[in-house]
N, CA, C and O of each residue as an XYZ file, in Angstrom:
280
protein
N     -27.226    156.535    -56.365
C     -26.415    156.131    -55.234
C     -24.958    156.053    -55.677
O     -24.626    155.793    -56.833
N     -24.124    156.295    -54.690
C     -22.809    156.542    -54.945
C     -22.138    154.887    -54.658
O     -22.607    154.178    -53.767
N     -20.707    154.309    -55.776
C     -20.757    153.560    -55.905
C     -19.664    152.943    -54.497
O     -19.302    151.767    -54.494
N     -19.307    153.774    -53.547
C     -19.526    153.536    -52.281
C     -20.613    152.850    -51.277
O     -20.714    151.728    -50.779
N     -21.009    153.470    -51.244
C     -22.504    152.812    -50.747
C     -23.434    151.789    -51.253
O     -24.217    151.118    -50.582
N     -23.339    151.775    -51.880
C     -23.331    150.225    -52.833
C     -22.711    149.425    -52.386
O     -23.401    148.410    -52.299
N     -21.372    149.216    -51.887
C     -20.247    148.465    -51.644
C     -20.188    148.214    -50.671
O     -19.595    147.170    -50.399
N     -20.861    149.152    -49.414
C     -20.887    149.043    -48.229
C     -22.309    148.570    -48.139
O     -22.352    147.978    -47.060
N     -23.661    148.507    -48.774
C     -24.744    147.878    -48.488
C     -24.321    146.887    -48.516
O     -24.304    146.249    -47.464
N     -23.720    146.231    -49.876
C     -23.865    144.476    -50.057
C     -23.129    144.046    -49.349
O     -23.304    142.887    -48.973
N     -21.715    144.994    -48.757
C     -20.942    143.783    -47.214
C     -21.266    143.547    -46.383
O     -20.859    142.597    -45.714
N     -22.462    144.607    -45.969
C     -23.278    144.747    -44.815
C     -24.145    143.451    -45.222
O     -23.961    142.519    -44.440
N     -24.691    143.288    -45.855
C     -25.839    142.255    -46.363
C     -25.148    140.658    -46.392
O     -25.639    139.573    -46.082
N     -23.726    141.048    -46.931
C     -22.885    139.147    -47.078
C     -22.735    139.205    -45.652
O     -23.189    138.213    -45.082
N     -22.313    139.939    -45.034
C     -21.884    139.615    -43.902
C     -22.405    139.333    -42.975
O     -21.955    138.520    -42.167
N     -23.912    140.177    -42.820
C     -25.141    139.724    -41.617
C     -25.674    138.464    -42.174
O     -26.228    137.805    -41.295
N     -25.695    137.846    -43.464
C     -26.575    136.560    -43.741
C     -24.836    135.600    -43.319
O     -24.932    134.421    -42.977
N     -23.699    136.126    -43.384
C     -22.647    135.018    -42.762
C     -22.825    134.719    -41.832
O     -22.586    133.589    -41.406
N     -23.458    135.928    -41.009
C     -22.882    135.443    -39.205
C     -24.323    134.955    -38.875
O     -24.416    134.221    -37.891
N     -25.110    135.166    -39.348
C     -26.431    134.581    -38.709
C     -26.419    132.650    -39.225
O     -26.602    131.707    -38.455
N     -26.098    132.565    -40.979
C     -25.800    131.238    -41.637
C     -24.538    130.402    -40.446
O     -24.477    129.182    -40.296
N     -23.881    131.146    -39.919
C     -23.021    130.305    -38.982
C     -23.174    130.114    -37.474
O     -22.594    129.440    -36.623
N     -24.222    131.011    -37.487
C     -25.135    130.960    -35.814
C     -26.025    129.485    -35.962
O     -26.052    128.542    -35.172
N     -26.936    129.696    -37.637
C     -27.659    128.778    -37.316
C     -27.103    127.196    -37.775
O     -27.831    126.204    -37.772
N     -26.144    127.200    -38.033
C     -25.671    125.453    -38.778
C     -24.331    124.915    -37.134
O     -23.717    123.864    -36.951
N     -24.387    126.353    -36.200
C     -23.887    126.189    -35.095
C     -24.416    125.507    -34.339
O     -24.018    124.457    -33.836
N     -25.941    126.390    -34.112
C     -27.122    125.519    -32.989
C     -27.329    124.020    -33.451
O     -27.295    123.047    -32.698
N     -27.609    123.992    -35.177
C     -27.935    122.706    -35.680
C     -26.744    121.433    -34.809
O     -27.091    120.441    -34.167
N     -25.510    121.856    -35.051
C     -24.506    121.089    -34.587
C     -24.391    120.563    -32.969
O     -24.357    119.416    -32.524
N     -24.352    121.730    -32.356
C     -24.644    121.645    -31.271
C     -26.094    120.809    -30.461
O     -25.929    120.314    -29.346
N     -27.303    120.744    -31.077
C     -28.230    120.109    -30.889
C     -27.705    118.795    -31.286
O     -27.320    118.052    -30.383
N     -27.628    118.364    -32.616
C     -27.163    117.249    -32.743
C     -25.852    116.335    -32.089
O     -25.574    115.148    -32.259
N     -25.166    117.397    -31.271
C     -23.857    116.484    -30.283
C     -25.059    116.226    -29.060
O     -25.238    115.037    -28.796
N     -25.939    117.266    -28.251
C     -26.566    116.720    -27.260
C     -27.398    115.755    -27.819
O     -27.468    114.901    -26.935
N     -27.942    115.454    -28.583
C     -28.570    114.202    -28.754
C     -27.973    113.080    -28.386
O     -28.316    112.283    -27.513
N     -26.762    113.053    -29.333
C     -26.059    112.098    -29.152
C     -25.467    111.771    -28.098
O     -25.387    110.550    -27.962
N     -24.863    112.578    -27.017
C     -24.379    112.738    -25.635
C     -26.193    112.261    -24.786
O     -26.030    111.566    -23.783
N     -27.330    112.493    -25.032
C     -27.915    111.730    -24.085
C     -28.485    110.454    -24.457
O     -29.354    109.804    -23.876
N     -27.938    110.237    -25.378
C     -28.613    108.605    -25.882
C     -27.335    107.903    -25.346
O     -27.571    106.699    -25.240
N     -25.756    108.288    -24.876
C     -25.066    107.792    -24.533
C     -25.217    107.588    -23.012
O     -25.028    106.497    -22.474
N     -25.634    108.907    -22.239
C     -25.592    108.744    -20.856
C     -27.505    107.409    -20.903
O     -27.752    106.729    -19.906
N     -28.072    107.381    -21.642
C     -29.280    106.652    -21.826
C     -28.717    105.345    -21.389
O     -29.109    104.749    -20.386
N     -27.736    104.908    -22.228
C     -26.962    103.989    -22.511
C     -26.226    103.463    -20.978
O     -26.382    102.511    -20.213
N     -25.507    104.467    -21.033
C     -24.648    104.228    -19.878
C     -25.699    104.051    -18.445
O     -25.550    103.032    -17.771
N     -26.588    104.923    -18.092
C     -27.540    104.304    -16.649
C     -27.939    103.026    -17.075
O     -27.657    102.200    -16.208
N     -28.790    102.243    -18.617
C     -28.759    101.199    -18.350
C     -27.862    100.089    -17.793
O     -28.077     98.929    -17.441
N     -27.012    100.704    -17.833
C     -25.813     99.757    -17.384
C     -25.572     99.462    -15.954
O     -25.409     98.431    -15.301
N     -25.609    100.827    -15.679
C     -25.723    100.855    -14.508
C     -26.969    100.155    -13.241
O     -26.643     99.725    -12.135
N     -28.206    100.200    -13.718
C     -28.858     99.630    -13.311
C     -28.702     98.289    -13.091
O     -28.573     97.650    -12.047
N     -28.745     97.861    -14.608
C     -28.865     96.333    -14.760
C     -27.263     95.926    -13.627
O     -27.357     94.921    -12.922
N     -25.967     96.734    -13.564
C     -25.527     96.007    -12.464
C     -25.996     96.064    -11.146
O     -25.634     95.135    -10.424
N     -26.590     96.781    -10.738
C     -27.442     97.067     -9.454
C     -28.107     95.725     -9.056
O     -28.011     94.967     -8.091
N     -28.828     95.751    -10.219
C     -29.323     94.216     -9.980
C     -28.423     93.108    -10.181
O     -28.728     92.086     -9.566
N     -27.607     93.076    -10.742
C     -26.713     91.867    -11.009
C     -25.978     91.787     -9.270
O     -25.768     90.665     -8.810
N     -25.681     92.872     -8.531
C     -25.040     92.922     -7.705
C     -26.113     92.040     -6.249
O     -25.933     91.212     -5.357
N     -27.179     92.863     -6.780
C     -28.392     92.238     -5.751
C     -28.110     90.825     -5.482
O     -27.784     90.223     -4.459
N     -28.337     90.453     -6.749
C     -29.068     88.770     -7.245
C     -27.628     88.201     -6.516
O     -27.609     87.172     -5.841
N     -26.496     89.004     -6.756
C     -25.284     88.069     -5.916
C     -24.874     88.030     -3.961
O     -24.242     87.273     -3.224
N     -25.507     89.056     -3.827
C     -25.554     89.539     -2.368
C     -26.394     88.067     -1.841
O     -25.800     87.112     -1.340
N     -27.791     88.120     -2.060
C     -28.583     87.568     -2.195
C     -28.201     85.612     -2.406
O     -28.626     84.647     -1.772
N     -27.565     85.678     -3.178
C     -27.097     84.448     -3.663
C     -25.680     83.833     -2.858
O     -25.290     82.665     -2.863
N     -25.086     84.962     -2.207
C     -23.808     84.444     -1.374
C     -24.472     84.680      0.068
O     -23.648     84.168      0.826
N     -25.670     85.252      0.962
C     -26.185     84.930      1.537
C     -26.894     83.733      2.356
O     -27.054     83.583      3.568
N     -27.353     82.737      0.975
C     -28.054     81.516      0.580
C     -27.158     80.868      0.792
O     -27.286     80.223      1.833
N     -25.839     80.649      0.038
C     -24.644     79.428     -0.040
C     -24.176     79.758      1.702
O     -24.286     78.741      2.386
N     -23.640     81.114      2.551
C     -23.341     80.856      3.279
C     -24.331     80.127      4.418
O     -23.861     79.343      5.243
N     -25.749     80.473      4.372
C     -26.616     80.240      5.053
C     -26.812     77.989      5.180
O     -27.071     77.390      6.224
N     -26.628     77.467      4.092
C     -26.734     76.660      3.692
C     -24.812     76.090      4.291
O     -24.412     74.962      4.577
N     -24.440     76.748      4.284
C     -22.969     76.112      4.374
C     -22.977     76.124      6.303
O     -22.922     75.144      7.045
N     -23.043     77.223      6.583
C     -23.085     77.356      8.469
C     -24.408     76.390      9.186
O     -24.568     76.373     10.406
């Protein structure tokens, strides 16, 4: 083999294991931000809920005082 082609196998070879090595530590990354992005929105509806109810329990509770006051 000519020492051309040689030169052009192994760039061919660094270069397809580069772009695939940076495809896959890409997805890795990317999986690991959505994780983290839904343990936050996880986070965040609890919040939301629990004021739902906090809002209830006060509806509910200024209902009572006016009911009791009229």
């Amino acid at each position: 083999m000519s020492d051309n082609l040689i030169v052009a196998l192994v760039g061919l070879i660094g270069t397809g294991l580069g772009t695939f090595g940076g495809i896959f530590t890409s997805t890795k990354l990317i999986a690991y931000r959505i994780d983290l992005l839904e343990k936050k929105v996880e986070k965040h509806n609890q919040v939301m809920e629990r004021t739902f109810i906090l809002e209830e329990k006060v509806n509910h509770l200024q209902k009572t005082l006016s009911v009791r006051k009229g």
